[in-house]
Structure formats: C-alpha cells, structure tokens
MIKE-620084 format. One record per residue (C-alpha): x, y, z; residue in one letter. Coordinates in pm, whole numbers, plus 50000, padded with zeros to 5 digits. Layout:
residues N
c1 X&c2 Y&c3 Z&koldren A
...
This chain:
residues 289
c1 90382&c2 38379&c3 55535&koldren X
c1 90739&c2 38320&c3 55477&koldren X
c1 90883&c2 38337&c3 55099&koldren X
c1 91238&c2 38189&c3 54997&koldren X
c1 91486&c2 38486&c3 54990&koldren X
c1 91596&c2 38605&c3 54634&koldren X
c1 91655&c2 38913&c3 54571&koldren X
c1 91410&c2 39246&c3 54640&koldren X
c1 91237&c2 39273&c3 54318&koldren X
c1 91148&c2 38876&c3 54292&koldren X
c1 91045&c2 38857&c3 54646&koldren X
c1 90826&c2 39145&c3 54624&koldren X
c1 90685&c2 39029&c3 54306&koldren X
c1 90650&c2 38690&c3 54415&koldren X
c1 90484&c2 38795&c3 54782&koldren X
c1 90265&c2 39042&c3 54566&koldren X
c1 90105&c2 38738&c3 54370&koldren X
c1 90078&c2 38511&c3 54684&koldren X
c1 89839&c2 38766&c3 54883&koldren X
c1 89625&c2 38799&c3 54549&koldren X
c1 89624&c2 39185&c3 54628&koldren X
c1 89642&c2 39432&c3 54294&koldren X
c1 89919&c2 39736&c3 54325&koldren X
c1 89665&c2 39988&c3 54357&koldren X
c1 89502&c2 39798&c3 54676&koldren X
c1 89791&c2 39772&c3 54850&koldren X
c1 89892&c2 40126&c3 54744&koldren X
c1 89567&c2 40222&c3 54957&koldren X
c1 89694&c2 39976&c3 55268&koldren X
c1 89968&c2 40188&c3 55276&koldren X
c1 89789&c2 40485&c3 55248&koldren X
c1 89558&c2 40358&c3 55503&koldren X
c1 89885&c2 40333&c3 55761&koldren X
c1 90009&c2 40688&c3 55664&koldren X
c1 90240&c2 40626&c3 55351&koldren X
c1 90189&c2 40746&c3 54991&koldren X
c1 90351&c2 40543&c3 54746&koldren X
c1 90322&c2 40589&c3 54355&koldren X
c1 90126&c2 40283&c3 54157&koldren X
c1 90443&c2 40335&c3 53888&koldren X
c1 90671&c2 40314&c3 54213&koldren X
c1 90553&c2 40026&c3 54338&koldren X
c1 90583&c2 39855&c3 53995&koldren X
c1 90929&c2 39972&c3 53942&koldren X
c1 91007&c2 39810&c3 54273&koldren X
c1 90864&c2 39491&c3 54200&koldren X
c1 91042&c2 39483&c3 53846&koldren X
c1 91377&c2 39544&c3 53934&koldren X
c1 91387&c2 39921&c3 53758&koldren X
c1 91448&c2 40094&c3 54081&koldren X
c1 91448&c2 40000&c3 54475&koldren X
c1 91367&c2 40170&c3 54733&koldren X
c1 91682&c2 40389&c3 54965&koldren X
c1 91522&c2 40703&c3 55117&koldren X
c1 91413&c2 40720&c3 55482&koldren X
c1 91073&c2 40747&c3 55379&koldren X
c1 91078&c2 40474&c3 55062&koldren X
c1 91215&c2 40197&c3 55409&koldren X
c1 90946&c2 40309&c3 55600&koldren X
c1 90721&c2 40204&c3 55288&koldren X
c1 90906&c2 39856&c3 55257&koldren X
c1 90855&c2 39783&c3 55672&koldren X
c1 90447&c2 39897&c3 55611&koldren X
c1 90479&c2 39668&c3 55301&koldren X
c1 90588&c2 39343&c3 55484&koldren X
c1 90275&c2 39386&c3 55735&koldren X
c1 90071&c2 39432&c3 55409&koldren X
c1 90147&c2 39120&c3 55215&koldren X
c1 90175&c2 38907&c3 55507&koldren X
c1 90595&c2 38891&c3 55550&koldren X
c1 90796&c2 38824&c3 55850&koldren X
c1 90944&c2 39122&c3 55956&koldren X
c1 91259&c2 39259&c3 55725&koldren X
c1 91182&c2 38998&c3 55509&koldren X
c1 91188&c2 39269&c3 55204&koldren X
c1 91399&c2 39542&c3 55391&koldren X
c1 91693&c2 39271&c3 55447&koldren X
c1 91733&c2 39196&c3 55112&koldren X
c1 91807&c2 39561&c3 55012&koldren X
c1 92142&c2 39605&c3 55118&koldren X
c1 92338&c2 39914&c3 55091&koldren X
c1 92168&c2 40226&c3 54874&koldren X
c1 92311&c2 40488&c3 54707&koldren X
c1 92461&c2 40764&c3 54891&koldren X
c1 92238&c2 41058&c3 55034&koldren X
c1 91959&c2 40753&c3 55091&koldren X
c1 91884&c2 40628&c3 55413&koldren X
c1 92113&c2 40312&c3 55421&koldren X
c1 91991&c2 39980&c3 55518&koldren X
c1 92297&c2 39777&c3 55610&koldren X
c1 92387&c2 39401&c3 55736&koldren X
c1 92395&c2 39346&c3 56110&koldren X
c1 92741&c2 39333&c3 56062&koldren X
c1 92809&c2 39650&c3 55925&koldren X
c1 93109&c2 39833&c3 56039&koldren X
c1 93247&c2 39518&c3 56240&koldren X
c1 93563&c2 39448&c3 56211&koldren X
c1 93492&c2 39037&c3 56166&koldren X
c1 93123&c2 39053&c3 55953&koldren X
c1 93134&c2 38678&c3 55927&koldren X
c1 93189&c2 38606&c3 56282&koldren X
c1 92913&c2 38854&c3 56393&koldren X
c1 92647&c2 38721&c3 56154&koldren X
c1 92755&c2 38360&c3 56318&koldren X
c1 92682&c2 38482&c3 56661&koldren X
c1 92363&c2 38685&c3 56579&koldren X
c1 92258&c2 38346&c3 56441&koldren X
c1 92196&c2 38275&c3 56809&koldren X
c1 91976&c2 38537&c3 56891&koldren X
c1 91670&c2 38693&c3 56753&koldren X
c1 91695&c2 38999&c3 56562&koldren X
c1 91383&c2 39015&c3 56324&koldren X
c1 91247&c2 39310&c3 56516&koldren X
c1 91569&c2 39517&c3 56433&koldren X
c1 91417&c2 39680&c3 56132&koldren X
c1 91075&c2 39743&c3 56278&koldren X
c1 91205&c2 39965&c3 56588&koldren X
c1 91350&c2 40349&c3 56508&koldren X
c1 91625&c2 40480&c3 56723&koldren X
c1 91475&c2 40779&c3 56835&koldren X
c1 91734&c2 40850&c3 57095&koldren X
c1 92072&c2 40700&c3 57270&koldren X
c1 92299&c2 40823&c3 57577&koldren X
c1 92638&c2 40633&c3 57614&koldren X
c1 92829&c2 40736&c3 57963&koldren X
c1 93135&c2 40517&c3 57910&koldren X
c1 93357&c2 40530&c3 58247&koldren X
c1 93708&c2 40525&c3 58210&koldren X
c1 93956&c2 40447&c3 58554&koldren X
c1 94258&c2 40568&c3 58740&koldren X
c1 94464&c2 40287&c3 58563&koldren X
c1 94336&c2 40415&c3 58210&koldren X
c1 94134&c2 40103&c3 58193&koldren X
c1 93768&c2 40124&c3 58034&koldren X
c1 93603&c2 40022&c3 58353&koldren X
c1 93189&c2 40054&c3 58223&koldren X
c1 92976&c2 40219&c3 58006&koldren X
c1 92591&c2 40311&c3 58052&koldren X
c1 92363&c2 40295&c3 57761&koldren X
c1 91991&c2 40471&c3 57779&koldren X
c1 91782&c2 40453&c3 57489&koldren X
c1 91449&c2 40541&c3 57346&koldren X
c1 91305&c2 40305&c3 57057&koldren X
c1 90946&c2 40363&c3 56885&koldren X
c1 90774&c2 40056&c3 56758&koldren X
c1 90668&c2 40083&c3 56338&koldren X
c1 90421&c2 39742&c3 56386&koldren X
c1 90297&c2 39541&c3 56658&koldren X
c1 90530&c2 39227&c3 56808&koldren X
c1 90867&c2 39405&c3 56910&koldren X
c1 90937&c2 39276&c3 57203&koldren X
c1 91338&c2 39285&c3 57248&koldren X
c1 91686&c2 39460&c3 57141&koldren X
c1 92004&c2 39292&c3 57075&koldren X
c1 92320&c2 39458&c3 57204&koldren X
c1 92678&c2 39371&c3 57033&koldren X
c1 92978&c2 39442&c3 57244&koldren X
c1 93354&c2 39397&c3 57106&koldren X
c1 93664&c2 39414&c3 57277&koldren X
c1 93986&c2 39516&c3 57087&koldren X
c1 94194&c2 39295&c3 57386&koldren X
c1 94058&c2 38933&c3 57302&koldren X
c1 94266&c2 38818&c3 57622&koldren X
c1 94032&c2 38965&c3 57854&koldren X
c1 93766&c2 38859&c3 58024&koldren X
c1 93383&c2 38978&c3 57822&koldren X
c1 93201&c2 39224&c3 58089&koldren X
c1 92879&c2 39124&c3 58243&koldren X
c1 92531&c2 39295&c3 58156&koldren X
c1 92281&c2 39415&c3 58370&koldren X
c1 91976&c2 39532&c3 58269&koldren X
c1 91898&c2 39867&c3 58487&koldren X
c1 91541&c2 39980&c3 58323&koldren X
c1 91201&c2 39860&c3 58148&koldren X
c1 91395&c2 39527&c3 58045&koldren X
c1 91566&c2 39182&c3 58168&koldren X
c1 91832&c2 38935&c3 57994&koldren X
c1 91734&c2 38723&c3 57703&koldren X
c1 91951&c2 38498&c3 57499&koldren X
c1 92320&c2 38543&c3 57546&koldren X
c1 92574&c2 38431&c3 57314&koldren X
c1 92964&c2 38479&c3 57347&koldren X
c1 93256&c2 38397&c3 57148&koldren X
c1 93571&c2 38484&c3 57443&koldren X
c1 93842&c2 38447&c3 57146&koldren X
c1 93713&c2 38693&c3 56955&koldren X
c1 93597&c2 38902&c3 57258&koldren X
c1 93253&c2 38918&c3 57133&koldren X
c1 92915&c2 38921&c3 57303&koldren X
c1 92570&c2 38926&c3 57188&koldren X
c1 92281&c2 38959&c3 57454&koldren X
c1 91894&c2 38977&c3 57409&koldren X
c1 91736&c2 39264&c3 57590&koldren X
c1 91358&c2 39185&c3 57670&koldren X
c1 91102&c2 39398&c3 57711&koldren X
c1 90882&c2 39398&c3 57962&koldren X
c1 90582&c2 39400&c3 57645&koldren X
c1 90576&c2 39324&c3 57329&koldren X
c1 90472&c2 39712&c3 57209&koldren X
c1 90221&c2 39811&c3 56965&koldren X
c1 90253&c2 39992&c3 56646&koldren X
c1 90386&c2 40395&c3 56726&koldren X
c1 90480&c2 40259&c3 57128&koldren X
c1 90789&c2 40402&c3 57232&koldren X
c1 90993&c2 40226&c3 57532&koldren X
c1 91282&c2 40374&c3 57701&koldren X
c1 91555&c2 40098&c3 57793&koldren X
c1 91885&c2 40145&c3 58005&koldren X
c1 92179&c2 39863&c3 58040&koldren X
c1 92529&c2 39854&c3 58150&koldren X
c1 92847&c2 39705&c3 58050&koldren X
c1 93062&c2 39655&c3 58362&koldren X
c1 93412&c2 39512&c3 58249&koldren X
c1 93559&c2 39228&c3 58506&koldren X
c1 93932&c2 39261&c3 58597&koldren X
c1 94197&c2 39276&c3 58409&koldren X
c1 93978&c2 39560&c3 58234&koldren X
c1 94064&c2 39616&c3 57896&koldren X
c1 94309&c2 39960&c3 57817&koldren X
c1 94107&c2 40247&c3 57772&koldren X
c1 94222&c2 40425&c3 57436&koldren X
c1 93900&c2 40430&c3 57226&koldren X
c1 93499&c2 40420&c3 57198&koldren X
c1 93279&c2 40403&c3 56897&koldren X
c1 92937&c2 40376&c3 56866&koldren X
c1 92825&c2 40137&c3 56555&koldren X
c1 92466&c2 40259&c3 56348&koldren X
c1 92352&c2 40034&c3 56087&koldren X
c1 92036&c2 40201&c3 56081&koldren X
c1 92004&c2 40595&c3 56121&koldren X
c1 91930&c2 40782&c3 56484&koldren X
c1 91746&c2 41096&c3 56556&koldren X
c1 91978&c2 41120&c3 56859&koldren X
c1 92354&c2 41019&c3 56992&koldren X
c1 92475&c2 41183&c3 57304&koldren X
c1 92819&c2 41022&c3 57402&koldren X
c1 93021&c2 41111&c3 57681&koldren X
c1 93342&c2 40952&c3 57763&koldren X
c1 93414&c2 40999&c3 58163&koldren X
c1 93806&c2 40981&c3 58222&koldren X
c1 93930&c2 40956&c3 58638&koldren X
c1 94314&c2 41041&c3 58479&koldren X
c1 94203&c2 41329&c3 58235&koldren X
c1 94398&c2 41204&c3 57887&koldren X
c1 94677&c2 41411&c3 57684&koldren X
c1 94533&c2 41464&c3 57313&koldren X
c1 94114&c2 41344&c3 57264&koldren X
c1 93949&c2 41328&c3 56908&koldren X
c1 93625&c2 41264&c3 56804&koldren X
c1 93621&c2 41012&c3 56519&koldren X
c1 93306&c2 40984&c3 56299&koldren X
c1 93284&c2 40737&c3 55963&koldren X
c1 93024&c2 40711&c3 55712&koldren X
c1 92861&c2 40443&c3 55557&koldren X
c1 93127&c2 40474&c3 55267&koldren X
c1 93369&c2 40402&c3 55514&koldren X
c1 93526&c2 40790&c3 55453&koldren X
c1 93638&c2 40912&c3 55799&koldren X
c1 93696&c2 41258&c3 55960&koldren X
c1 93902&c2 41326&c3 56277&koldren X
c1 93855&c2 41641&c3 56516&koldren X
c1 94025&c2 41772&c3 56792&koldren X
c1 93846&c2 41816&c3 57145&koldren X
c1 93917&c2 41918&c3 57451&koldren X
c1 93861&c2 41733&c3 57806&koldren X
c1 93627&c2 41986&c3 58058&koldren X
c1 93702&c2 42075&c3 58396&koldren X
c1 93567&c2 41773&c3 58539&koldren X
c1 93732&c2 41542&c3 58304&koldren X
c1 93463&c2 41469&c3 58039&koldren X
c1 93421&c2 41505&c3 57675&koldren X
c1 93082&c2 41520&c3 57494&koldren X
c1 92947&c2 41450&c3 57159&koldren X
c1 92598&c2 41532&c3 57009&koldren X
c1 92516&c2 41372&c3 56646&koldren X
c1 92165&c2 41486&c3 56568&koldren X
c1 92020&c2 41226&c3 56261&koldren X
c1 92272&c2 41063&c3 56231&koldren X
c1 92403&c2 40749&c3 56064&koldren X
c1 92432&c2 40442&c3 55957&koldren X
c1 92799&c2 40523&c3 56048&koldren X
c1 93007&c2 40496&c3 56311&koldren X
c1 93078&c2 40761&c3 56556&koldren X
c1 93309&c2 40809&c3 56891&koldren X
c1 93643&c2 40932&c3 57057&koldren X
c1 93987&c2 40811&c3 57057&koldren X
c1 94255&c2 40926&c3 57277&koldren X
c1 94615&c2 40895&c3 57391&koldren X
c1 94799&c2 40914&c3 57753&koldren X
C-alpha cells in the first residue's frame, strides 16, 4: 500500500486508519517481531506530540511500515533529522557537498532498501600512488537485513577534480553491477550493487567492491567516509606508496561540528582509523606533501 507523503504524524495516522488495525494490535505486531512500544507512544507519534529519534524508536518505525502495509521508509523518510544524542535519520544527501544534485542522481537508482539494511561493519583500503594520486580504494562490508526483499546497495562516489575521468567499479564479492548513473561534470557516480538474493529478515551478507580511478587519477590529499545512518563498525586505512608530510584524521557530526587530530604514518606507510558505533557523520584523513 502506498500513502501520499505528508508529514510523519499524518502519514502514520492516515496508514493506521487504512489497515483498520487498533494501537494496541499493532502494539502486539511489534511485540510479536521483538519491539516494545508504549500504547501512549504510539499515539503521541501518530498525533504529532512527539516522533520517534532513538536507535531503538527507528527500529520501531522500519517494524511499523511492514505492519501497516508501507513501502519500505515510507514513515522513516519522512522523519528527517532528530534531536541530538538520537539516532539520526538523514536525507541520502546528507553531508554532500551538492544535496540537490545527489537526490537528482539517486532518482535513477533504487534506494528503498536503504533504511531496512544495518551497517554492521565496513573496511575502506584506499590506495594512494608514487605520483600522490588516489589510485583505488577497496570497500568490504557486512549488512544485516531488518525485513524480507533487500536485495541491493547503492554506492555514491565524488570526486573533488570534476576534470577527471569517474573510476570504474567492479564488484569483487557476493554481488554484480546494477543500475549506474553518472553525472562527469560534477564528478559524481551512483551504482547499484546486487545481491546475489534478495535476503530475509535478520540475513546478513558480506559485500566487497572497488573503485579503480582511470588516468589522469585525481590528486591524492583527502578521504572521507559519508554515514547517513549509524555503523557498528568503520575500519579505514589510507595506503600511501610516497609516505605524506603532516596526516590528520578528520571526523564531523551530524551537526556539522568538526574535530581534527594529528596521526602518524607506520613503518610501512599506512595510517588506520577505528570508529566503533559510529555516525551519521562523516569520518576520514586529510593530508599534505
């Protein structure tokens, strides 16, 4: 069943009276699937008096779409951002630094499983050459399935130098190409990711892609990682072949505040980063030669 998007409290109340279901059955659905939620909570929600914005509230609102019948994110998309300390649901085009041309691209692509798949884990090897040029990156992850249908991820990839040619992607593990969609002026590409399944409800799939940049490969001075939706897991490491003269990690919050630390290059010309639950937020290095 698809209902015309308003805003959360309408939709909900409107999706509430289409199904013909009374708060305190679908409270037991959702106790049925693992998630207690409060008859007066659900009837704030579906007045307007107070919305949902901790991890475990979103969970509630993705078990709540299956419930009354939605699409998927049908309810979560309309939540925007929450206050701080919640678990932030944001726009696909969060922390871009064009929104409007990324939600023009994503048009091209499907990304209605987005909010039904948990980032449980991600590994980002980027690989940076002799000339200081960013020549690849490889990008493992591990994604656990919160209802039955997900069947793909969509990747975004910017690059800073719009003169330069977008890399290829090549699927390396447990998925092939989908939809592709580029925009070369704004160095912009949005790929599909299939997997090999649609997975079931609590499945967990472990993908793995790479990036490989065509020559002239963009200058190598930076690489952030972009969460619109929290991660148990980021491991990023940052391979340089010309070690660099001054690294810093560089993490931002969904507020947009931003800290700045200081690392230091190993002995075999690496840095690493560990974030452990992290996000939405953005988190990477920059560097100078």
């Amino acid at each position: 069943m698809s209902l015309p998007m308003r805003d959360f409290a309408s939709t909900l109340r409107d999706a509430v009276t289409a199904r013909g279901l009374s708060l305190d059955r679908i409270r037991s659905h959702l106790a049925a699937r693992g998630v207690t939620v409060s008859l007066a909570t659900l009837s704030y929600w579906q007045t307007g008096r107070s919305r949902p914005e901790r991890r475990a509230s979103l969970r509630a609102v993705a078990e709540l779409e299956d419930v009354l019948s939605l699409e998927p994110g049908a309810l979560s998309a309309l939540l925007g951002p929450v206050s701080r300390g919640g678990s932030r649901v944001t726009g696909i085009s969060a922390f871009w630094p064009t929104p409007s041309v990324i939600e023009d691209v994503v048009e091209g692509v499907d990304t209605r499983w987005d909010a039904r798949l948990t980032r449980i884990s991600q590994h980002d090897r980027v690989f940076v050459g002799p000339d200081r040029d960013e020549r690849s990156y490889v990008s493992r992850q591990v994604l656990r399935a919160e209802a039955d249908g997900p069947d793909r991820w969509v990747v975004i990839m910017h690059l800073d130098e719009h003169d330069r040619p977008l890399p290829v992607l090549r699927p390396l593990h447990n998925c092939t190409l989908g939809r592709v969609v580029t925009r070369p002026a704004e160095g912009l590409l949005v790929a599909e990711l299939l997997f090999r399944a649609p997975l079931r409800r609590g499945q967990t799939v472990i993908t793995e892609h790479a990036l490989v940049n065509v020559a002239p490969c963009p200058p190598a001075t930076n690489y952030s990682r972009k969460f619109r939706r929290s991660v148990h897991e980021y491991v990023l490491e940052v391979v340089f072949a010309v070690p660099p003269r001054t690294c810093r990690r560089v993490v931002q919050d969904a507020d947009g505040v931003r800290e700045s630390f200081g690392v230091r290059v190993d002995e075999g010309g690496s840095v690493l980063g560990v974030a452990l639950r992290f996000g939405p937020g953005c988190y990477g290095f920059e560097w100078s030669w």
